[in-house]
N, CA, C and O atoms as a GROMACS GRO file, in nm:
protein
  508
    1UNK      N    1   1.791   6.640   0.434
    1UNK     CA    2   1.780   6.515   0.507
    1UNK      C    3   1.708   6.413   0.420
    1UNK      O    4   1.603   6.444   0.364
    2UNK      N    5   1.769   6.274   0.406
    2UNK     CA    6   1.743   6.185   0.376
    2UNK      C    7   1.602   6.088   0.441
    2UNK      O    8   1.614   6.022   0.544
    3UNK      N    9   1.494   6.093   0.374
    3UNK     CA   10   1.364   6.031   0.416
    3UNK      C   11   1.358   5.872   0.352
    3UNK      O   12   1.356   5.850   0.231
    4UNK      N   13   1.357   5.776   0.446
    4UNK     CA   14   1.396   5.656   0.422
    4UNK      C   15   1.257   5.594   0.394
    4UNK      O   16   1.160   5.622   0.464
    5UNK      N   17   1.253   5.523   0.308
    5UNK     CA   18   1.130   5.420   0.266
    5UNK      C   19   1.113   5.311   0.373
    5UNK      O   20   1.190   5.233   0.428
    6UNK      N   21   0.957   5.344   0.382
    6UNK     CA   22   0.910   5.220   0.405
    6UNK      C   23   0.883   5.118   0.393
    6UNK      O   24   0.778   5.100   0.331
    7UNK      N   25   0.962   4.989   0.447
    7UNK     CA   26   0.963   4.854   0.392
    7UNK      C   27   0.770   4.750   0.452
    7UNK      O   28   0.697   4.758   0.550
    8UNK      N   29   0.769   4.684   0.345
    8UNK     CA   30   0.674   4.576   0.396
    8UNK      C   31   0.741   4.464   0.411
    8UNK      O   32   0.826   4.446   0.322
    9UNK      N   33   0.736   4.404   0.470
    9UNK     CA   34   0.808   4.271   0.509
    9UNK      C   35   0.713   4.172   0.553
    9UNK      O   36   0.612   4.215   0.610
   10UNK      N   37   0.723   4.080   0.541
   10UNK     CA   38   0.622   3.929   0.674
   10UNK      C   39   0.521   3.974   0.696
   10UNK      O   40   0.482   3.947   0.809
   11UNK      N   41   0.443   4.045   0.629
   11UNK     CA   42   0.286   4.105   0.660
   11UNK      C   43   0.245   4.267   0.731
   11UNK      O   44   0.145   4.333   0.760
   12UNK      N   45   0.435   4.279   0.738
   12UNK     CA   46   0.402   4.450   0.803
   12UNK      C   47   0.427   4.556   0.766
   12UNK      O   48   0.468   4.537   0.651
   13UNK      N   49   0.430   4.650   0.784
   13UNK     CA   50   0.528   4.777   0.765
   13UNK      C   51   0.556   4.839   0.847
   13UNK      O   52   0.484   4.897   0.928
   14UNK      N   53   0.728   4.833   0.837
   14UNK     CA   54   0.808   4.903   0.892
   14UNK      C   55   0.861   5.051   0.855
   14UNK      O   56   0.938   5.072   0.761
   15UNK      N   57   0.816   5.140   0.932
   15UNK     CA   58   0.830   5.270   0.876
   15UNK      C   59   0.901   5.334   1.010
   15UNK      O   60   0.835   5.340   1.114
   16UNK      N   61   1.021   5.377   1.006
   16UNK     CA   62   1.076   5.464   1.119
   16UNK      C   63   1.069   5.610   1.140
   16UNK      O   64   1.117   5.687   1.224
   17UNK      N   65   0.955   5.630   0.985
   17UNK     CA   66   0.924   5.766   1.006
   17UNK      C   67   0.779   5.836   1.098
   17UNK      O   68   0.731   5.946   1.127
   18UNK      N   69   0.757   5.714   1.115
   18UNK     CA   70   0.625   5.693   1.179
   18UNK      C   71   0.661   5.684   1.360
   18UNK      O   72   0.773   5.650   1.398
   19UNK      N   73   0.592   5.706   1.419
   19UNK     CA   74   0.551   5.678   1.518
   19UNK      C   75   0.430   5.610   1.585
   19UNK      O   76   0.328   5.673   1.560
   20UNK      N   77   0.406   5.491   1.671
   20UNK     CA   78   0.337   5.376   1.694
   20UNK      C   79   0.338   5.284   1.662
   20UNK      O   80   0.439   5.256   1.597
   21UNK      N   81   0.231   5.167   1.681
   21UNK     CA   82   0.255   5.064   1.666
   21UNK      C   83   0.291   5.011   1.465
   21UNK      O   84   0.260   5.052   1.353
   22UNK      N   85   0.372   4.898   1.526
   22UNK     CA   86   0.355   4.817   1.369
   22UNK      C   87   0.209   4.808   1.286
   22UNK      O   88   0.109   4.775   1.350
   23UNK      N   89   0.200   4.834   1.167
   23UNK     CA   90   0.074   4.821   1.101
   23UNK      C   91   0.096   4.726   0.993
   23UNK      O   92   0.187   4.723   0.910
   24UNK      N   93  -0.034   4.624   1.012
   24UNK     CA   94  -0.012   4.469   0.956
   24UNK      C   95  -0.122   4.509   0.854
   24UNK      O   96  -0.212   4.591   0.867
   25UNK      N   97  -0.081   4.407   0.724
   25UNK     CA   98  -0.175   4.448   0.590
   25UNK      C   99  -0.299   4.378   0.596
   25UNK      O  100  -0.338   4.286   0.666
   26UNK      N  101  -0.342   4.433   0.522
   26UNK     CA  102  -0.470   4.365   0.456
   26UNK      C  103  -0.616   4.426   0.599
   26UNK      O  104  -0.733   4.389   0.608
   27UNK      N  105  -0.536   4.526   0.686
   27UNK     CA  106  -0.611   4.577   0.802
   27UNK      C  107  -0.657   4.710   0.781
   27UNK      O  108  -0.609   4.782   0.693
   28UNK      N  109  -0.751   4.748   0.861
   28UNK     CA  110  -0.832   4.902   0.816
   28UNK      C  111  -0.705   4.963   0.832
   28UNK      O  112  -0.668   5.022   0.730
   29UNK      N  113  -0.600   4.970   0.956
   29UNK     CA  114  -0.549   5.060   0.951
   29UNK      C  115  -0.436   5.025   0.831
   29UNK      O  116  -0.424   5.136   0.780
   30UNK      N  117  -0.360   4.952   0.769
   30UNK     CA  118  -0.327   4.971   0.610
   30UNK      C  119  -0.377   5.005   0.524
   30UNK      O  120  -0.299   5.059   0.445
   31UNK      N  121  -0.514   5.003   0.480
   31UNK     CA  122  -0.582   5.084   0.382
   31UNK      C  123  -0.582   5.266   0.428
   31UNK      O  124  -0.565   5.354   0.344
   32UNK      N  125  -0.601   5.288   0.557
   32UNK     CA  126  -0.580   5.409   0.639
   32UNK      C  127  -0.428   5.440   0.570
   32UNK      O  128  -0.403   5.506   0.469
   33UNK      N  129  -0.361   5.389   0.636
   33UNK     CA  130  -0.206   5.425   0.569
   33UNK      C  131  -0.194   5.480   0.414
   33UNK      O  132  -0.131   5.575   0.367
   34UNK      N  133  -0.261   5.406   0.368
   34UNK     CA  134  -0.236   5.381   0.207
   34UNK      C  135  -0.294   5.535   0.157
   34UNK      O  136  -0.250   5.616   0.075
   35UNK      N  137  -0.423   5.538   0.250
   35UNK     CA  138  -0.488   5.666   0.158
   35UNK      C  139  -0.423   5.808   0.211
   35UNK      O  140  -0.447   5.916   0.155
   36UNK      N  141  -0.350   5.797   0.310
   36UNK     CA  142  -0.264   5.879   0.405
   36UNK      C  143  -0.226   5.973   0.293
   36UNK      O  144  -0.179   5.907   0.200
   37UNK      N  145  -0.229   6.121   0.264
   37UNK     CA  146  -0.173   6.186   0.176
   37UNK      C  147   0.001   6.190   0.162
   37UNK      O  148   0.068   6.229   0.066
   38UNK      N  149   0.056   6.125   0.319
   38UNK     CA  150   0.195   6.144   0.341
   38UNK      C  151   0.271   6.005   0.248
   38UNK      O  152   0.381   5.982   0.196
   39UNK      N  153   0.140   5.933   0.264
   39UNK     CA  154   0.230   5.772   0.172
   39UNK      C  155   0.193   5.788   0.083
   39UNK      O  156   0.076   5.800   0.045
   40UNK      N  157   0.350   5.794   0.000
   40UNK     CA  158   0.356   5.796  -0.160
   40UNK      C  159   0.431   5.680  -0.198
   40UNK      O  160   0.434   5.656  -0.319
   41UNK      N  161   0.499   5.595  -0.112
   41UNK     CA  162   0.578   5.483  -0.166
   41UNK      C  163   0.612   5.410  -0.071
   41UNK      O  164   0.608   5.452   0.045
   42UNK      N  165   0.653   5.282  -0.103
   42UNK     CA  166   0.716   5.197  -0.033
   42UNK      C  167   0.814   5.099  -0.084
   42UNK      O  168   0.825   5.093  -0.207
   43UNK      N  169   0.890   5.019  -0.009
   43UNK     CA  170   0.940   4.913  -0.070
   43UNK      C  171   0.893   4.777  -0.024
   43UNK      O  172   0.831   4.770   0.082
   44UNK      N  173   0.910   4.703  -0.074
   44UNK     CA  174   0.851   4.518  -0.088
   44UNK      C  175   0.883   4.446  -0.062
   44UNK      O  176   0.778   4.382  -0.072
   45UNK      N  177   0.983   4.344  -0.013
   45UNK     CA  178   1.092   4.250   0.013
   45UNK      C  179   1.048   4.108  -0.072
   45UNK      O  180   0.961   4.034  -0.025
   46UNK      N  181   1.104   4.084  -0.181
   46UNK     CA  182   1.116   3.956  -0.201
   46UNK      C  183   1.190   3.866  -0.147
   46UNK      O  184   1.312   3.864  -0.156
   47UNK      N  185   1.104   3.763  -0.071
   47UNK     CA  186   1.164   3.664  -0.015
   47UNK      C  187   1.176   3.550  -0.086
   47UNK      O  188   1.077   3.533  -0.157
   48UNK      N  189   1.215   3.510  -0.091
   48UNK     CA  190   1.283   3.360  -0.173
   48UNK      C  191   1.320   3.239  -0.046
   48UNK      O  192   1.424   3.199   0.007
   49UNK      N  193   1.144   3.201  -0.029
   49UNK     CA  194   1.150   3.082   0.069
   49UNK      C  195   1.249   2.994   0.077
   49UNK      O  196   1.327   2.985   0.172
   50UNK      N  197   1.252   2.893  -0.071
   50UNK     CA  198   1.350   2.819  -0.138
   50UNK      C  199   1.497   2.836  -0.020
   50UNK      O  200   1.549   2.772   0.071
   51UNK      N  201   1.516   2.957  -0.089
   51UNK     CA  202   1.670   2.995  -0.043
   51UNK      C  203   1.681   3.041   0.122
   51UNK      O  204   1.765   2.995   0.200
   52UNK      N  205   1.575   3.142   0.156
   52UNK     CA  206   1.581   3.154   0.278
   52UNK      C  207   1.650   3.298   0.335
   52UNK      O  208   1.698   3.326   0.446
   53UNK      N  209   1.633   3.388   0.194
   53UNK     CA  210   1.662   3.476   0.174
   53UNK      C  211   1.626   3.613   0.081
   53UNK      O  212   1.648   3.593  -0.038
   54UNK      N  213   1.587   3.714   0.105
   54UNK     CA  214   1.562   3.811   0.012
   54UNK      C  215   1.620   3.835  -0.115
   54UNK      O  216   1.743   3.837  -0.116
   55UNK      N  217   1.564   3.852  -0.216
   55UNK     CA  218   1.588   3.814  -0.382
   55UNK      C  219   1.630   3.988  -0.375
   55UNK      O  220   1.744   4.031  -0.393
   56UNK      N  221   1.538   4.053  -0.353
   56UNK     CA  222   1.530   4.201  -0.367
   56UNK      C  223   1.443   4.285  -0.327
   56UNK      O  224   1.402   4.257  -0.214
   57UNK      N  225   1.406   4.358  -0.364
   57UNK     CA  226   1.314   4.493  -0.338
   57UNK      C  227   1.216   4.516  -0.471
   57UNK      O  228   1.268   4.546  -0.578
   58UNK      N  229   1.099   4.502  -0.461
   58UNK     CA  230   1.028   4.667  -0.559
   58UNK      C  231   0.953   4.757  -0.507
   58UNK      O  232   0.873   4.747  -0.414
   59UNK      N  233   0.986   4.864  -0.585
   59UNK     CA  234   0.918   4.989  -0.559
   59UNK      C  235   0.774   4.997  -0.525
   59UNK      O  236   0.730   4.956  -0.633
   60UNK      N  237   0.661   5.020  -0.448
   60UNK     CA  238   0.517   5.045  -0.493
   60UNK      C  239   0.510   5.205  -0.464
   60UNK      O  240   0.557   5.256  -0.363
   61UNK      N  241   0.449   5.272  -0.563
   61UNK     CA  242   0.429   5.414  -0.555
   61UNK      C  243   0.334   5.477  -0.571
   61UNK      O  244   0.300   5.439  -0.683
   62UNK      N  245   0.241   5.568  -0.530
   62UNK     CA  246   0.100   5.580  -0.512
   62UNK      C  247   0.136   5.721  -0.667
   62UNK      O  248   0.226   5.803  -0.647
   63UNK      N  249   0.091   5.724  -0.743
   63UNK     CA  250   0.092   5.800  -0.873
   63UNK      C  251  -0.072   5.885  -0.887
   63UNK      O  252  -0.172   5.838  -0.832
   64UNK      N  253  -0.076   6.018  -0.972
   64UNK     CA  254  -0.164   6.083  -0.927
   64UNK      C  255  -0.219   6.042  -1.107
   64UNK      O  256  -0.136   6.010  -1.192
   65UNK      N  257  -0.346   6.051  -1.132
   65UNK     CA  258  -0.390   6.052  -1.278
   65UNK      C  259  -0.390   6.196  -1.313
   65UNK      O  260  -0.359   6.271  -1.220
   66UNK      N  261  -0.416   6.250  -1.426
   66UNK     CA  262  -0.496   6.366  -1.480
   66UNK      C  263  -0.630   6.440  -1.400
   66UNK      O  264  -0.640   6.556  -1.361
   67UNK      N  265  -0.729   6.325  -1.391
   67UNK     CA  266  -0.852   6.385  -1.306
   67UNK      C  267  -0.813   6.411  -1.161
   67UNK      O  268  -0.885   6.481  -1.090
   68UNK      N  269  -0.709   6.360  -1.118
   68UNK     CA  270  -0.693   6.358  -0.914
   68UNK      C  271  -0.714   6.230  -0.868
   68UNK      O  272  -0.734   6.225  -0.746
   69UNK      N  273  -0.717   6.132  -0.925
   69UNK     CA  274  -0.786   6.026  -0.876
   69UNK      C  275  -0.626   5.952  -0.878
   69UNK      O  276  -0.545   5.971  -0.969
   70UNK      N  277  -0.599   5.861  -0.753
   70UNK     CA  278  -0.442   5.779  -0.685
   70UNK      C  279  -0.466   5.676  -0.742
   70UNK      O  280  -0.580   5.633  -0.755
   71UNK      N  281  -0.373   5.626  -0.780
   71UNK     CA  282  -0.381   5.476  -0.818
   71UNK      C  283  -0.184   5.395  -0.768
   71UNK      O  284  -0.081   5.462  -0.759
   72UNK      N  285  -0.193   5.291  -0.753
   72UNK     CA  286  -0.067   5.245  -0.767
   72UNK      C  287   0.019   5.101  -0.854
   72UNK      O  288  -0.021   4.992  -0.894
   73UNK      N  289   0.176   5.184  -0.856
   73UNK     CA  290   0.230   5.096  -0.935
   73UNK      C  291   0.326   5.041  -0.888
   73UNK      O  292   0.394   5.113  -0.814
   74UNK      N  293   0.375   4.894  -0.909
   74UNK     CA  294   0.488   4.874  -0.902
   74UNK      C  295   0.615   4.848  -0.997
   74UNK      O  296   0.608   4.808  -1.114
   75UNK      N  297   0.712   4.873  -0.939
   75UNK     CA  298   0.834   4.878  -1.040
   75UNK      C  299   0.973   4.808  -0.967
   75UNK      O  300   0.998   4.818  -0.847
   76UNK      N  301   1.050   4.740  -1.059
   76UNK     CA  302   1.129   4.664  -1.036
   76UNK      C  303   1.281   4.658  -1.145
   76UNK      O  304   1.288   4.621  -1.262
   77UNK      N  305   1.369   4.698  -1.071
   77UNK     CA  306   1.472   4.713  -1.214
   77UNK      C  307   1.568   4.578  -1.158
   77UNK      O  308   1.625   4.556  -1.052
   78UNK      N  309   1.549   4.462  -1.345
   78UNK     CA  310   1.642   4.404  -1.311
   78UNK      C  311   1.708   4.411  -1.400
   78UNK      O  312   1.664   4.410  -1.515
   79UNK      N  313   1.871   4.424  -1.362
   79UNK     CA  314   1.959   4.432  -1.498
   79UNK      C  315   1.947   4.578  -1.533
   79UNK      O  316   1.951   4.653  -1.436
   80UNK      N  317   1.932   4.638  -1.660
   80UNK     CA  318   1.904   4.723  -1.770
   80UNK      C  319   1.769   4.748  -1.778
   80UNK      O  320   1.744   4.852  -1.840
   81UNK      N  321   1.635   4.663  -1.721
   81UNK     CA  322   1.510   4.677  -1.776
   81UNK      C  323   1.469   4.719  -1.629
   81UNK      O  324   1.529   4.685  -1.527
   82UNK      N  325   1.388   4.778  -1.633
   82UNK     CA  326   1.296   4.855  -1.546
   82UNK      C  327   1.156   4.829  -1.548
   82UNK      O  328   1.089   4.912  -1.610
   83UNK      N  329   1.105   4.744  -1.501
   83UNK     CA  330   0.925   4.628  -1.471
   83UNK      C  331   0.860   4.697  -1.398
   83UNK      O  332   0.890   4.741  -1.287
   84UNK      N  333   0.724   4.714  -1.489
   84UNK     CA  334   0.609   4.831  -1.417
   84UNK      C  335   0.466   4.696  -1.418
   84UNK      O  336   0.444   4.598  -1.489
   85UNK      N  337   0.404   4.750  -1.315
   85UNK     CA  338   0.290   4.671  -1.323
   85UNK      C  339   0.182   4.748  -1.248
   85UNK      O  340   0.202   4.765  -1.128
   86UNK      N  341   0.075   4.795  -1.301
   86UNK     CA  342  -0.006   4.831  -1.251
   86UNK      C  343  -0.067   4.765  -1.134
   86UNK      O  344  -0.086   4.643  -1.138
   87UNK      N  345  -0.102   4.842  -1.020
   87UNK     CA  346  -0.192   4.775  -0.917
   87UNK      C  347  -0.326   4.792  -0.923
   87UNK      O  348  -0.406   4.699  -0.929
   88UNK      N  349  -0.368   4.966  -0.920
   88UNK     CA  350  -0.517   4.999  -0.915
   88UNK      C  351  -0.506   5.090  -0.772
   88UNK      O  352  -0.406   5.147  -0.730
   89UNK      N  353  -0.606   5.085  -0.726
   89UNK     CA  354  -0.659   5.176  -0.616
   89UNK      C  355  -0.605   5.111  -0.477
   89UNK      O  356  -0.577   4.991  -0.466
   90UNK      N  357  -0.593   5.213  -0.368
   90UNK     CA  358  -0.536   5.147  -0.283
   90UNK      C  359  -0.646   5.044  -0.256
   90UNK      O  360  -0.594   4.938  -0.222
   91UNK      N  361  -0.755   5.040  -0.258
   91UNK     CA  362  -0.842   4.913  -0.226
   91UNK      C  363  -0.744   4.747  -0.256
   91UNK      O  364  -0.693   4.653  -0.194
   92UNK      N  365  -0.758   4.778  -0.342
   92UNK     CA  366  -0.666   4.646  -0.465
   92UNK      C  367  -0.550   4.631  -0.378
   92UNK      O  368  -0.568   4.520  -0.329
   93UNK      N  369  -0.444   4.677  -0.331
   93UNK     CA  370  -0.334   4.714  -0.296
   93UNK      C  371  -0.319   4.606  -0.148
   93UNK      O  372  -0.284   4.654  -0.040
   94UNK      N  373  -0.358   4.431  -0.168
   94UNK     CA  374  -0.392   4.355  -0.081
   94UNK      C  375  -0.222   4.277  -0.093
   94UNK      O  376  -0.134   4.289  -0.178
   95UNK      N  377  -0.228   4.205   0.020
   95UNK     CA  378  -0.104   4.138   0.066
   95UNK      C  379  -0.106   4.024  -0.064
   95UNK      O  380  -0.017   4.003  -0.147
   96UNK      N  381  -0.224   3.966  -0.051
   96UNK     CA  382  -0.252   3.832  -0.190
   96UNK      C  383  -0.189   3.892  -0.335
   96UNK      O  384  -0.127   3.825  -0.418
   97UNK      N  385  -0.230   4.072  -0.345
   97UNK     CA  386  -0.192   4.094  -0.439
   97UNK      C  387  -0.061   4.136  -0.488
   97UNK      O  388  -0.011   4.106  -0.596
   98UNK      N  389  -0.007   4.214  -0.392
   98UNK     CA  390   0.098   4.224  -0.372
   98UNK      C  391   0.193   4.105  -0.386
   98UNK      O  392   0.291   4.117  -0.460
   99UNK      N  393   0.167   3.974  -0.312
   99UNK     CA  394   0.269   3.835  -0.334
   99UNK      C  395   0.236   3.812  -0.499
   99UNK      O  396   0.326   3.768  -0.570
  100UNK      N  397   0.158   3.831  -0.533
  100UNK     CA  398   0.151   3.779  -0.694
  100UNK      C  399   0.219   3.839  -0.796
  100UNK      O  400   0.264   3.799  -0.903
  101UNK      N  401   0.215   3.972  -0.725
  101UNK     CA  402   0.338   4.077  -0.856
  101UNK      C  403   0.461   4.030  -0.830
  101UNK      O  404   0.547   4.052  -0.916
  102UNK      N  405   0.493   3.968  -0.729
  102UNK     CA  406   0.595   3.945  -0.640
  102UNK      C  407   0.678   3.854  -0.735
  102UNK      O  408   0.781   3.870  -0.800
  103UNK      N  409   0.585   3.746  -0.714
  103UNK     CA  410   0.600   3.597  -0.800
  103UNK      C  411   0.659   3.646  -0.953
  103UNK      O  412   0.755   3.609  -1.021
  104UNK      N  413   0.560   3.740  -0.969
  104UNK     CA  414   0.613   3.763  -1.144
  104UNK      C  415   0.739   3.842  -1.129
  104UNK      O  416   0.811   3.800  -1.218
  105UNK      N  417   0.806   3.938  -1.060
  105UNK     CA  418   0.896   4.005  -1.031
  105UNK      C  419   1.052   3.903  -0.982
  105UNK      O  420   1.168   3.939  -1.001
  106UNK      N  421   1.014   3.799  -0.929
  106UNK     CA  422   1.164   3.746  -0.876
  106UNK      C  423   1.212   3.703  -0.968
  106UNK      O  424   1.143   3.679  -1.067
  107UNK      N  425   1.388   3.674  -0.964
  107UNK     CA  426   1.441   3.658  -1.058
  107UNK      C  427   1.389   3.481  -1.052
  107UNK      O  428   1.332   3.427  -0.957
  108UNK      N  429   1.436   3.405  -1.211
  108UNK     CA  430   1.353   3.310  -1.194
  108UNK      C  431   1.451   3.183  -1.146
  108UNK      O  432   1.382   3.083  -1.126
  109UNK      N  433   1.602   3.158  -1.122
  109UNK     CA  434   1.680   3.141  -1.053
  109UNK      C  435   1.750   3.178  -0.972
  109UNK      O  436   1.858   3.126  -0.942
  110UNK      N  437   1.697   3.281  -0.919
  110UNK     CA  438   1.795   3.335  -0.787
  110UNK      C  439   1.868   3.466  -0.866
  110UNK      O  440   1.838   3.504  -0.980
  111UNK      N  441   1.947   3.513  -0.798
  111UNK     CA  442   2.028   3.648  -0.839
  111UNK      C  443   2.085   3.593  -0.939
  111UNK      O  444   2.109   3.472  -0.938
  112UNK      N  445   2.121   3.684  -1.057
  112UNK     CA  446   2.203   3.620  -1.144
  112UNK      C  447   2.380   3.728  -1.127
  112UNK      O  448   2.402   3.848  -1.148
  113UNK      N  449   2.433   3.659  -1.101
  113UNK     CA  450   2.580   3.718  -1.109
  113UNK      C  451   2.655   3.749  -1.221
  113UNK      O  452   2.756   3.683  -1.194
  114UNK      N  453   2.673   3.789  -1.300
  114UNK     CA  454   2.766   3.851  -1.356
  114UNK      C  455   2.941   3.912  -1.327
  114UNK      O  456   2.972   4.023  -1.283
  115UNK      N  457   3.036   3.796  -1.370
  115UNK     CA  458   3.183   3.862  -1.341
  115UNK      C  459   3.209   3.970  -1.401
  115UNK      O  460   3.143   3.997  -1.501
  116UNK      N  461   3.294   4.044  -1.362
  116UNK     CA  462   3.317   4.139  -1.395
  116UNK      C  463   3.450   4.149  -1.448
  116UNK      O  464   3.516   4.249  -1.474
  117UNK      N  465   3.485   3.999  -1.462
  117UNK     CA  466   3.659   3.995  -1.559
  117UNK      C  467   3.624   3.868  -1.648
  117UNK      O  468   3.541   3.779  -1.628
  118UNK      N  469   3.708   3.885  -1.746
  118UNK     CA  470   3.666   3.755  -1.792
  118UNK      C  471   3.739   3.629  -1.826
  118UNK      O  472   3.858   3.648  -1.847
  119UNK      N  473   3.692   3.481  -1.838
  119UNK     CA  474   3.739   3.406  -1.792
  119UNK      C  475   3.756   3.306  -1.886
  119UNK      O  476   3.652   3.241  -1.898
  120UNK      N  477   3.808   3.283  -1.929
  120UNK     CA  478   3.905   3.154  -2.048
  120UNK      C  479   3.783   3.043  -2.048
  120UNK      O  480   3.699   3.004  -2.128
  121UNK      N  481   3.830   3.011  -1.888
  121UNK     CA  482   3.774   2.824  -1.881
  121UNK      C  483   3.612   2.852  -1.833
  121UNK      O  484   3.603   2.900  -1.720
  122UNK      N  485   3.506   2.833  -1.893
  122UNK     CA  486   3.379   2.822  -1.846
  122UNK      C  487   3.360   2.781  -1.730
  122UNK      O  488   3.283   2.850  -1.664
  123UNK      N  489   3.403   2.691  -1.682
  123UNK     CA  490   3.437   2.597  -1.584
  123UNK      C  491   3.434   2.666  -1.449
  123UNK      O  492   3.356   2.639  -1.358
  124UNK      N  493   3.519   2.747  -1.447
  124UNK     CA  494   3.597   2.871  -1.329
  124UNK      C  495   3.451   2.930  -1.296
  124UNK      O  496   3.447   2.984  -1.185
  125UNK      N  497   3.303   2.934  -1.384
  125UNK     CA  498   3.253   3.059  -1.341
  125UNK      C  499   3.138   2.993  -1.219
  125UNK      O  500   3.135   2.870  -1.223
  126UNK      N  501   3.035   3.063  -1.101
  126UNK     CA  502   3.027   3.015  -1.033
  126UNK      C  503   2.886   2.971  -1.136
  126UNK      O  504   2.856   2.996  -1.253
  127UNK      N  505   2.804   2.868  -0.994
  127UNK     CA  506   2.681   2.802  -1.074
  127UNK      C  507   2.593   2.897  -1.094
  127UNK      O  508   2.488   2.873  -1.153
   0.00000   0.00000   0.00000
């Protein structure tokens, strides 16, 4: 059976593996969550105000060191490249901080498309 990630979205997380209420960030009970031995990951939603629409997803994943000590990272594949950025401890692991990896993570015009045939007149391709 397939165990579905938990999204953060608009300040919350949505987890359907959970049972109770919605849990909003930057609150005891999100740091509670975070240190939860069961949360090892989530996903992120980039929103793209501008547009009015989600850019994409990154990964955040709670990673173990050598000594035992959690820390987390995020990761983001765009294209061919695969974007890691350290967070730190779930302490660190704040909504402020989170929007800032965010910022560095969106694409910097919107999705970029790529055809997949190719095309004579430049002209033809979209903006």
């Amino acid at each position: 059976m397939t165990k579905t990630l938990p999204i953060v979205q608009a300040g919350m997380v949505v987890d359907d593996q959970t049972a109770g209420p919605t849990i909003q960030l930057d609150t005891a009970a999100w740091f509670t969550w975070l240190e939860a031995a069961t949360t090892t990951r989530f996903s992120y939603a980039l929103f793209n105000r501008a547009r009015g629409y989600i850019d994409g997803f990154m990964t955040v994943r709670k990673e173990r060191r050598q000594r035992g000590t959690a820390y987390w990272t995020v990761y983001r594949r765009q294209g061919q490249r695969l974007r890691k950025h350290y967070v730190g401890s779930s302490a660190a692991l704040t909504q402020a901080r989170l929007e800032q990896i965010a910022t560095q993570l969106r694409p910097r015009d919107g999705p970029t498309i790529k055809p997949h045939f190719f095309v004579d007149d430049p002209a033809l391709l979209p903006d």
